[in-house]
N, C-alpha and C positions, 0 to 999 in steps of 0.2 A: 562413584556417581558425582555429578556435581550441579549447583544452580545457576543460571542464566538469566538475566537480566535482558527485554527485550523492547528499545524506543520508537515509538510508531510516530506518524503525524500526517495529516491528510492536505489534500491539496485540488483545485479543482470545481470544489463544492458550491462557486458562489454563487452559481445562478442553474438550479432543479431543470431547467428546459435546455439547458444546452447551447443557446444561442451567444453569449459573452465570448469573447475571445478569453481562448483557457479554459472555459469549462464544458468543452467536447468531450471531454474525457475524465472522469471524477477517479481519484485513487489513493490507497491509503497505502503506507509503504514504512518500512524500517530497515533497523539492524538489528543483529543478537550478538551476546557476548558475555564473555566473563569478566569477572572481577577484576582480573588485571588486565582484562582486553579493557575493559573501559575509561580503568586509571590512565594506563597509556594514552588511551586514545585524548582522555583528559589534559593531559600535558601537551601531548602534541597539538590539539586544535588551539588550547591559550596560550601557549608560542605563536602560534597565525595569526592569533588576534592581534596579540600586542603589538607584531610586528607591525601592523597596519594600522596599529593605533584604534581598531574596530571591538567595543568592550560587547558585542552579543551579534549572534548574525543569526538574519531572517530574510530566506528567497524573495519575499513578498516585498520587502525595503529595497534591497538590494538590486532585485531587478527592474525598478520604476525607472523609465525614461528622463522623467524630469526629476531630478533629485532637491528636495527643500533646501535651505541654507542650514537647518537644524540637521540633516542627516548625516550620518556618517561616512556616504558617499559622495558627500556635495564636493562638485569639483577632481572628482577622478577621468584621469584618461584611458580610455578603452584598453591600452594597453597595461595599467596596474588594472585593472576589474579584474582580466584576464591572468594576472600574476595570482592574485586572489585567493580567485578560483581554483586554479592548479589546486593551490596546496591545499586547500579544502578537499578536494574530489581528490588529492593520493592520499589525506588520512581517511577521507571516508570507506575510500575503496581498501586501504591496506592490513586496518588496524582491528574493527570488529568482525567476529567470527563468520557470517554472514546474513543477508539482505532476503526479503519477505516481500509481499506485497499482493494487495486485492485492486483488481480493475474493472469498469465498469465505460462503455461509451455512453454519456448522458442523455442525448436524443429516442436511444434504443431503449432505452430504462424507462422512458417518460411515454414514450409510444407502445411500446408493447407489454409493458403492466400495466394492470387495471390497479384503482387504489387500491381492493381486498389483496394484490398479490405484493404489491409496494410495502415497504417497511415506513411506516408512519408512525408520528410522535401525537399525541390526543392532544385535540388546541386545549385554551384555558378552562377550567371549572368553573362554576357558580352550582350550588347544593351538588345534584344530581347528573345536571346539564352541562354538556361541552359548550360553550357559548362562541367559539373561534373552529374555525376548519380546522382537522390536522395538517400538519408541517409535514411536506412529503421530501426528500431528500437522496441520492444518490450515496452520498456517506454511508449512510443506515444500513442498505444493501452490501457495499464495502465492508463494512464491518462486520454482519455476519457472516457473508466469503470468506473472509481473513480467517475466521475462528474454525470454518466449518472442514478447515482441511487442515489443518494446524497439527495436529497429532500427527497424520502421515509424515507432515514434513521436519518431522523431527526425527523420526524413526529413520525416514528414509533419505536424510540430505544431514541433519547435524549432526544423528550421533555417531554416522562414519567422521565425520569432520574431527569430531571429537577424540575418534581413534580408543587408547585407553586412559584417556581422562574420563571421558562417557561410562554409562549412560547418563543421559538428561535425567534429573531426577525432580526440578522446577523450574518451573519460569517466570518471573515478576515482571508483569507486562505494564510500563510508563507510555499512555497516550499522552498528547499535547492535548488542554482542556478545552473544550468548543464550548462556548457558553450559552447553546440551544441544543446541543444533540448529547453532552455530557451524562445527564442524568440516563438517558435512553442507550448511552453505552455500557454503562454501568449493569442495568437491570441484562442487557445483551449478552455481559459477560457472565452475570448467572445463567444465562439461561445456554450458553452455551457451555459450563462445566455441569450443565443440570441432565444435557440431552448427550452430551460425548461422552463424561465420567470419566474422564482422563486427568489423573489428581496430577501432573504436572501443570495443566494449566493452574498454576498457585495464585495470584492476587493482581489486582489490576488497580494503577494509580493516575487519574489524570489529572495535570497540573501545567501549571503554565511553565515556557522554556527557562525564567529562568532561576526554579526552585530545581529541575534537572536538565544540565545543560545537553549532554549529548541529547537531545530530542533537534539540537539543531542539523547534526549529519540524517536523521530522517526525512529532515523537511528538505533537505537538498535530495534525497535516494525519490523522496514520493514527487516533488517537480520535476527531476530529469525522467521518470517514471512515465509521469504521464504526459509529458511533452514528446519524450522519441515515439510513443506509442500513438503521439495525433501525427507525428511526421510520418511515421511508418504507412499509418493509414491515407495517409496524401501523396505517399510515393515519395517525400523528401528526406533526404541522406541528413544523418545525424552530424549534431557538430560534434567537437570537441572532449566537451564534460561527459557528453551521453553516451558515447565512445568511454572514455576514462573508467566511470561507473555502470557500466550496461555491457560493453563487448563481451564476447565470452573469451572464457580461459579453458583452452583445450584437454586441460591436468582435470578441472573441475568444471564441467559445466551445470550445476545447480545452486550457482556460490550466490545469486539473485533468483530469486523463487516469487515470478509471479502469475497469479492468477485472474484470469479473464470472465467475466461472464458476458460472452456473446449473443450473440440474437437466436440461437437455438435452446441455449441453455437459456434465458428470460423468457422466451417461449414456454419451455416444458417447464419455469414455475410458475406461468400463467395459470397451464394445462392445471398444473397440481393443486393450485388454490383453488380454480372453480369445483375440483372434485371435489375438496375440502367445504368449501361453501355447500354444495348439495346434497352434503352427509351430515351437518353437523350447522345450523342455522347459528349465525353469529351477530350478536348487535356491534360488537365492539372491533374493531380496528386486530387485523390480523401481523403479524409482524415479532418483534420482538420478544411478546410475550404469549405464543403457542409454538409449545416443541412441534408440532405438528406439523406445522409448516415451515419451522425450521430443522428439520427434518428432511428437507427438500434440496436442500442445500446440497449434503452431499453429494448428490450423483448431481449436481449443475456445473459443476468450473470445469474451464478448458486452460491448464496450463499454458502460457503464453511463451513465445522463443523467440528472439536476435539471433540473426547469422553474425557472423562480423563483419565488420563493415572490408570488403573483399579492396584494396588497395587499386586493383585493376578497375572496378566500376561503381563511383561516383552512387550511382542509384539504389546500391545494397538490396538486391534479391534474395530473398526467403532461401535461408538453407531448407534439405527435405527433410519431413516429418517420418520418424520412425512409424509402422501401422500400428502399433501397441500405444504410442505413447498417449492417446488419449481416447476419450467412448466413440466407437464408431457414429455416434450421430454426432457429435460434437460439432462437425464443418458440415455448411452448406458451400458449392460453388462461390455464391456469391459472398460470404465471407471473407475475411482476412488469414491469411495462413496464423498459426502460433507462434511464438517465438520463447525463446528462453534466455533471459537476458544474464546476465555472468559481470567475473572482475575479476580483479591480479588475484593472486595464491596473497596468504597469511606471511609478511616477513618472517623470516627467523626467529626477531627478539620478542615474538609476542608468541606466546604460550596460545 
């Protein structure tokens, strides 16, 4: 048996309506890995750094247009960004054991839940009284996805990985710290070892990148994440990186494991909440804290898939969906096909 260490970080989140560029699509995304998947991986991203003279990386710095004089970017040409990058996206893709992730399209999330079905944080106190709206967010959703199939995807994507090192026997799960939705991930992950009972899920720590550094190959897995998955949705072919980390690897296609919740599954936990509302009269803010309706959870995600990107045609068309591979209601017509997004095989020298 052995423990697993798992980096998440989310991306996407900054604007609840959908309308910002970037935040059409909210998602929360990592890697997992062992002990000496991680040392490795350790050495090899602060080789890239130093090479570049770049002492922390963060998508968010990194991809501004206009880069300050104070930044670490000031004055790069397209073509080192691009150098960069590479090596960043082949130790991401080469080095931890494999990639996770919960997705969500924002507009769909904000239109078709009602706040009882929304995952909401309670505005501020005064005695008794909420004196501020709740904080409604896309994350929050994200992050119950992530947990609510979590088991399966260990049983059934790591511990083949794992081979006879396996079985999983924990998982110490390191989120990057959000300094609004933190405390309400916390109480999330009780409540989702409270309603699975699945004692791998072992402890969960969130703290800023750079008290644990790998959380920074998360934030590049959860931006290319949910960047190919707004091109996908607009019919535009992937670059580069998204390719890199996203194609599939025909040996393994479940080496990136992510999860969708589309317009039918946000749907059916509208359905579920109102039932819950008319069974069970509630003053407080549904979400986080009722297994009830986090409960719901499970039968919602629609596994998501990447074809790869076909060399003959530019516009990369949906490979076809196995009939099994997801709940018959899952797709409507007007939907997006799933995808399954993937990455190289484990080198050799990593265990």
């Amino acid at each position: 048996m052995i423990d697993l260490t798992f980096y998440a970080d989310e991306s996407g989140i900054h604007d609840p309506h959908g309308e910002q560029p970037g935040s059409e699509v909210a998602s929360i995304a990592g890697y997992i890995g062992t002990k000496k998947q991680w040392e490795t991986w350790e050495r090899r991203w602060n080789t890239a750094l130093n090479k570049f003279k770049v002492p922390q990386f963060h998508m968010s710095e990194f991809n501004r247009k206009d880069q300050k004089p104070d930044s670490n970017y000031f004055g790069w040409s397209d073509k080192k960004k691009k150098r960069f990058l590479r090596l960043l996206t082949k130790i991401a893709s080469e080095v931890p054991l494999a990639g996770y992730g919960s997705l969500v399209r924002t507009k769909a999330w904000d239109s078709i839940l009602g706040d009882d079905a929304k995952v909401g944080i309670p505005g501020k106190r005064k005695g008794d009284y909420h004196i501020a709206k709740p904080v409604f967010n896309p994350y929050l959703i994200c992050f119950q996805n992530f947990f609510a199939k979590f088991p399966k995807y260990l049983d059934e994507v790591v511990n083949p990985l794992l081979g006879k090192r396996g079985p999983v026997r924990s998982v110490a799960f390191v989120f990057h710290q959000h300094k609004v939705f933190g405390p309400a991930a916390e109480i999330g992950f009780m409540l989702s070892q409270e309603v699975l009972k699945d004692e791998r899920l072992s402890t969960i720590t969130l703290a800023p990148v750079q008290e644990y550094p790998p959380i920074q190959s998360a934030d590049l897995l959860a931006f290319y994440s949910r960047r190919r998955f707004i091109r996908f949705l607009n019919n535009i072919p992937p670059d580069e990186f998204e390719q890199a980390l996203l194609d599939p690897d025909p040996d393994n296609p479940d080496r990136v494991y992510l999860l969708e919740l589309n317009d039918e599954n946000l749907a059916g936990l509208q359905e579920n909440s109102l039932k819950l509302r008319s069974q069970r009269a509630k003053q407080n803010l549904r979400g986080f804290g009722d297994p009830d309706a986090y409960q719901s959870f499970g039968k919602s995600q629609t596994q998501v898939r990447f074809s790869a990107t076909p060399s003959t045609n530019p516009r990369c068309p949906p490979q076809s969906i196995p009939a099994d591979a997801i709940p018959a209601r899952a797709l409507r017509p007007s939907d997006p096909p799933t995808y399954r997004a993937c990455r190289p095989r484990v080198p050799r020298d990593v265990p």
